[in-house]
NUTI-572911 format. One record per residue (C-alpha): z, y, x; residue number from 1. Coordinates in Angstrom, 2 decimals. Layout:
N
<site <Z Y X> NUM>
...
END
This chain:
255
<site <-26.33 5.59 -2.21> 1>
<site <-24.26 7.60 -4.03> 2>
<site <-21.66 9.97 -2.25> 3>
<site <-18.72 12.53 -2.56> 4>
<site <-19.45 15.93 -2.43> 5>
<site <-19.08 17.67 0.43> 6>
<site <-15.41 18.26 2.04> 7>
<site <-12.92 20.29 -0.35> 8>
<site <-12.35 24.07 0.05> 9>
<site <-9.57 24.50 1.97> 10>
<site <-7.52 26.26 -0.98> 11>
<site <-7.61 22.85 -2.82> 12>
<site <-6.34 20.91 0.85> 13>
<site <-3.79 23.57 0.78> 14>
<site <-2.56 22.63 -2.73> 15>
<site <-2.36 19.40 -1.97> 16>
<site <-0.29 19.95 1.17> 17>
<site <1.99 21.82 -1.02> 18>
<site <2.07 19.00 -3.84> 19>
<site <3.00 16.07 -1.13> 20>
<site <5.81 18.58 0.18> 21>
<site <6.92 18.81 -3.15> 22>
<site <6.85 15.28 -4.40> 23>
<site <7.92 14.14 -0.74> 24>
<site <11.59 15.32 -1.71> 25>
<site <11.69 13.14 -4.39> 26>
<site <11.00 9.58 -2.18> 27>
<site <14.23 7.40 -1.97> 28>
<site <14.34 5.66 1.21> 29>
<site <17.33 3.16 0.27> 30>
<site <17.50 0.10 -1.73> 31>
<site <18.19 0.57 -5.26> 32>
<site <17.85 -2.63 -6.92> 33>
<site <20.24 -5.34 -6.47> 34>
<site <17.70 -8.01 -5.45> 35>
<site <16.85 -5.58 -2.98> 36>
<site <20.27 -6.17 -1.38> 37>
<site <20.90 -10.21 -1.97> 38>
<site <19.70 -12.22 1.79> 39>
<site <16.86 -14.25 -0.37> 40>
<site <16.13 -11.34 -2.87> 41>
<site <17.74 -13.35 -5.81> 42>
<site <16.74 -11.61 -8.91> 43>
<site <13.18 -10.75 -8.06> 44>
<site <10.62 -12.42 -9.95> 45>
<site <7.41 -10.42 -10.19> 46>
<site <5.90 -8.40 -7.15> 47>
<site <2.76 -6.22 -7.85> 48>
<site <-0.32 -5.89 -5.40> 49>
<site <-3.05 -2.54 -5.93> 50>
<site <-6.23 -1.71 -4.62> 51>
<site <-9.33 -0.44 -4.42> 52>
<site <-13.13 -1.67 -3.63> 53>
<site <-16.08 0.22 -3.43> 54>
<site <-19.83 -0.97 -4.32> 55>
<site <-21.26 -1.04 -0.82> 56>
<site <-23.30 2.38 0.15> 57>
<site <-21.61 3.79 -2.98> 58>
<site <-18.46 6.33 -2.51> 59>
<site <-17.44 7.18 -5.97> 60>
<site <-17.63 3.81 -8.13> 61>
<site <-14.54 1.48 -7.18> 62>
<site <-13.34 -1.21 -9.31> 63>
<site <-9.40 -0.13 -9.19> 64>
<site <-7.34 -3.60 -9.26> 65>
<site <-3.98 -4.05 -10.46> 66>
<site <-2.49 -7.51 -9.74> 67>
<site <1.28 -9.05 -10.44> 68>
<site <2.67 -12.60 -8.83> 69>
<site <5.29 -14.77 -9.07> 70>
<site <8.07 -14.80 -6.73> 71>
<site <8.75 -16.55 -4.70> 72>
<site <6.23 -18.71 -5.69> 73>
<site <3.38 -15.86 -5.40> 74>
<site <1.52 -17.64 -8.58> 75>
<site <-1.05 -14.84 -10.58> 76>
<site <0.61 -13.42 -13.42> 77>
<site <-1.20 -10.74 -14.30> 78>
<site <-4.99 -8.71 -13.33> 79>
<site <-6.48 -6.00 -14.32> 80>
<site <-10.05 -5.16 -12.98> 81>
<site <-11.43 -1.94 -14.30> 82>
<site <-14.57 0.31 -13.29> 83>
<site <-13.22 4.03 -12.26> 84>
<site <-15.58 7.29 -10.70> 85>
<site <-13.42 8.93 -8.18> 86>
<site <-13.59 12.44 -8.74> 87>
<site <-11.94 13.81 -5.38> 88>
<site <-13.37 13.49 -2.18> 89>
<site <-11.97 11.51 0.96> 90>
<site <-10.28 13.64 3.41> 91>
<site <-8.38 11.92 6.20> 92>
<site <-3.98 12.33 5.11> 93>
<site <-5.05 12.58 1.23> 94>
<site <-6.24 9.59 0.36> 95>
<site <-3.55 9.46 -2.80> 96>
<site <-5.48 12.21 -4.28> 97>
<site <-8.43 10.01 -4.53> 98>
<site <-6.77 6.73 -5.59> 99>
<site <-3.25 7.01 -7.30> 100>
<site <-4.37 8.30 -10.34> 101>
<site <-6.19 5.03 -10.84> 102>
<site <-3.23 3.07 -9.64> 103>
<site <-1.43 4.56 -11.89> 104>
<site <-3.39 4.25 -14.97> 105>
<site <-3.58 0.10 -14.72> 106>
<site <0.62 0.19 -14.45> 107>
<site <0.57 2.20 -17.26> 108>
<site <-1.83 0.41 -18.90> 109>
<site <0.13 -3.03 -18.04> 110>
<site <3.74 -0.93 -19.42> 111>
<site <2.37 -0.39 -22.69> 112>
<site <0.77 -4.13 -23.46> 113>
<site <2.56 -6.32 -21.61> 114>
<site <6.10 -4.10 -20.31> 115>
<site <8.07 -7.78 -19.40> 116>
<site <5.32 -8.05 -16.91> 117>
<site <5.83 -4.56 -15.02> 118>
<site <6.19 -5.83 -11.23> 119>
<site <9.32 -4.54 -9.85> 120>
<site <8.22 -3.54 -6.63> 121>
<site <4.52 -3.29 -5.74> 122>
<site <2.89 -3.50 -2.84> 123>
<site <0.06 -0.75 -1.39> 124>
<site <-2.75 -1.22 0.85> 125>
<site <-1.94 1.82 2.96> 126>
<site <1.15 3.80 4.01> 127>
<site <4.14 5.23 2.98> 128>
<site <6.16 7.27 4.73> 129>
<site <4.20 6.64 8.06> 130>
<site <1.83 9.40 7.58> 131>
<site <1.19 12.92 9.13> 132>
<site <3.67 14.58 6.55> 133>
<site <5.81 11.26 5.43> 134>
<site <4.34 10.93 2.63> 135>
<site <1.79 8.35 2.30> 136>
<site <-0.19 6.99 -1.02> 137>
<site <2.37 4.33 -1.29> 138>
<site <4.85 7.40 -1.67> 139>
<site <2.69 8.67 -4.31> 140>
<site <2.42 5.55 -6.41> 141>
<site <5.69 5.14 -6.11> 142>
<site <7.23 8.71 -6.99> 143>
<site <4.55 8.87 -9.62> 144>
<site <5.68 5.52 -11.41> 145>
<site <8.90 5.48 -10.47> 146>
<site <8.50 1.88 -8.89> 147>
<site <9.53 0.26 -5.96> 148>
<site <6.84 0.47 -3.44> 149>
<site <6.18 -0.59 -0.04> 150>
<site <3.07 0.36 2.07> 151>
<site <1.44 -2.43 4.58> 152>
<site <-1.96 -1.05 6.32> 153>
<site <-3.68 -3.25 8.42> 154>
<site <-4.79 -0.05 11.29> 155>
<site <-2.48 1.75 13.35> 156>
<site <-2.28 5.52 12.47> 157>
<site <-1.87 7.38 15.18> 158>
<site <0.35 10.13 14.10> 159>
<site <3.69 12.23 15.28> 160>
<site <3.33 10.36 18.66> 161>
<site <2.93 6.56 17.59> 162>
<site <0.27 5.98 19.47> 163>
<site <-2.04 3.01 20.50> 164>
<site <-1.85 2.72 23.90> 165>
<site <-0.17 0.32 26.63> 166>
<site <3.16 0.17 25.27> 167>
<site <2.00 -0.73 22.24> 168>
<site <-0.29 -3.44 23.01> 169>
<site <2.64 -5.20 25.14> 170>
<site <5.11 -4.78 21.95> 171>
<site <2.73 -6.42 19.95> 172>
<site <2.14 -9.40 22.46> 173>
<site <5.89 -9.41 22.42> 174>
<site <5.85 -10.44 18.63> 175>
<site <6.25 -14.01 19.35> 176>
<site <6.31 -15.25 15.53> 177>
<site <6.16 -14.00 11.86> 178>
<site <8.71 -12.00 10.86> 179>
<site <8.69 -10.48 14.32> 180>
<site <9.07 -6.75 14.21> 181>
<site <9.12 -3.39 16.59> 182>
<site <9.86 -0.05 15.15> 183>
<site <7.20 2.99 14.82> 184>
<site <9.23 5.23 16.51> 185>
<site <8.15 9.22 15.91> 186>
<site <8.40 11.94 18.82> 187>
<site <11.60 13.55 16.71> 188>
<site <13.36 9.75 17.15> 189>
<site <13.10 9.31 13.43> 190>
<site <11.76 5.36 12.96> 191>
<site <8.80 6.04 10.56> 192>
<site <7.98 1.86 9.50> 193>
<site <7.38 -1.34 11.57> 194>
<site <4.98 -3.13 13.35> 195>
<site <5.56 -6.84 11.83> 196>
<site <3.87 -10.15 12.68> 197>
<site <3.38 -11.05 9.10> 198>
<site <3.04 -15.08 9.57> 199>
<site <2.52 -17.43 12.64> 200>
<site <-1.01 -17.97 11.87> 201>
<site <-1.91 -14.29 12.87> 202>
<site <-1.21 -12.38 16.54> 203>
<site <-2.56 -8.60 15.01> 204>
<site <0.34 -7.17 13.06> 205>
<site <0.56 -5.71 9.63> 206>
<site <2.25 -2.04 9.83> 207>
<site <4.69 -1.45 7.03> 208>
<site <6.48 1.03 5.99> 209>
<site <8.64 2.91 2.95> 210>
<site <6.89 3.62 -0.10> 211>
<site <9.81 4.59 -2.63> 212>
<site <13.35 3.10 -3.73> 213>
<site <13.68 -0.09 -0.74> 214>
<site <14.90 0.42 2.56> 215>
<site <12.72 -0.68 5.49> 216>
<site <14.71 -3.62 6.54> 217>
<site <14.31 -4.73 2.59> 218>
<site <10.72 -3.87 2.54> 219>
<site <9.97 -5.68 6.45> 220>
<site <11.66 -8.58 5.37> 221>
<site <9.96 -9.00 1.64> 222>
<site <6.15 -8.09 3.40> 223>
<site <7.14 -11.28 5.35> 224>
<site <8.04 -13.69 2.72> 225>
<site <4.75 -12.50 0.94> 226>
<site <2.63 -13.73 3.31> 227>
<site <0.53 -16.67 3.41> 228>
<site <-2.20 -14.84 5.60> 229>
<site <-1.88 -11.83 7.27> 230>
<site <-1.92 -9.49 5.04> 231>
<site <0.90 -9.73 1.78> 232>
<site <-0.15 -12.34 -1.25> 233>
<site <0.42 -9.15 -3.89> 234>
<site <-2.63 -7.47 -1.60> 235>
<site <-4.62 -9.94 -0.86> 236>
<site <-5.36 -11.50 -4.45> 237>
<site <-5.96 -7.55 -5.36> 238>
<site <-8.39 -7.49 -3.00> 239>
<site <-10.09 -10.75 -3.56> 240>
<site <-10.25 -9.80 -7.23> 241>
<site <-11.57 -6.60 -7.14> 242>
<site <-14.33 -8.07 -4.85> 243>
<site <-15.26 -10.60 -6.70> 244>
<site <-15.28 -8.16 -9.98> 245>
<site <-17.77 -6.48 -8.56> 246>
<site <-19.80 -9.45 -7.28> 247>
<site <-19.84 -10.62 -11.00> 248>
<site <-20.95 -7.28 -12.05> 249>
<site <-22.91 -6.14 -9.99> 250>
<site <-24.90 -8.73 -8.05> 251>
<site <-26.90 -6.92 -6.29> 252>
<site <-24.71 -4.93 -4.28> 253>
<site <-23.33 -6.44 -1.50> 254>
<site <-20.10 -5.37 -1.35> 255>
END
């Protein structure tokens, strides 16, 4: 099994709390693309999907996945699978330390050989502004690239009073079909993503929320026409990918 080191000094936390203050400012939170704007997001044609997998019992090796669709067809453009060590460890609030600079590498990797194929908005297995300090890793990726971005996580986190209790249980049973929505509602009033019922097929919600440069309505609505399953088609296939990379590659692990 190979593992992180121990938990970083808390000089290097602190840093990094400084360094998602700083790069928070920068987030847009409105649309800014035109297609963004248009009632069946005319003018989109490519939609980007990122994420990680891990070797099983291994914590540093991750096969870093890229993906681009198709839209609204959701057809596989474009994949890139590659092998990175993750150098930073996982602390709970930071987990864009450990995986955007991989992220970032395959966009700019897919910029320089193939730039008519950049996605123009990407989705992120995680959050975005729905984090302990707004400013999620699908923030990161998307201040970092300068992309669109919109962050779907598949757990609640329980942060500036969104919490998982009664009420929330009833609001999800509420979600009668997909495209069904509640807000995540913070203790200062500020509506920090939504709870959406990404297709009819699936009861347990997806929880999205603002990356960079879409507004949530835009970024609710899009998650929805995304999905075949639960979880967004630009995910999904980056997930499935990555898997089976390393199942090819390594076929011993079970990952």
């Amino acid at each position: 099994m190979t593992q992180m080191p121990s938990p970083p000094p808390e000089e290097l936390v602190k840093q990094w709390e400084s360094e998602q203050k700083r790069l928070r400012q920068e987030v847009v939170e409105e649309d800014t693309e035109d297609w963004q704007r248009s009632p069946d997001f005319a003018g989109l044609e490519r939609v980007g999907g990122v994420d990680l997998s891990f070797i099983k019992g291994d914590e540093v090796n991750a096969c870093a996945q890229l993906v681009v669709l198709s839209y609204p067809d959701l057809k596989v453009l474009y994949e890139d699978s590659r092998m990175v060590t993750l150098t930073a460890p996982y602390v709970s609030g930071f987990l864009a330390f450990r995986e955007t600079p991989f992220l970032l590498e395959a966009l700019q990797r897919l910029e320089t050989s193939q730039p008519t194929l950049v996605p123009q908005v990407v989705f992120v297995d995680g959050n975005g502004l729905f984090h302990y300090r707004e400013f999620g890793v699908a923030c990161h990726l998307g201040v970092l690239s300068g992309l669109p971005c919109v962050g779907v996580a598949k757990n609640l986190l329980q942060v500036q009073g969104v919490l998982k209790d009664e009420e929330h249980q009833s609001q999800i049973a509420a979600l009668q079909k997909g495209g069904d929505s509640f807000p995540l509602t913070a203790a200062s009033g500020k509506v920090l993503g939504k709870a959406l019922r990404s297709c009819d097929k699936s009861s347990k919600p997806v929880y999205v929320s603002v990356g960079h440069r879409i507004s949530l309505d835009a970024a609710v609505r899009l998650t929805h026409l995304c999905c075949r399953y639960r979880v967004p088609e630009p995910i999904r296939q980056a997930d499935v990918r990555s898997r089976e990379y390393l199942r090819i590659h390594f076929p011993a692990s079970d990952t």
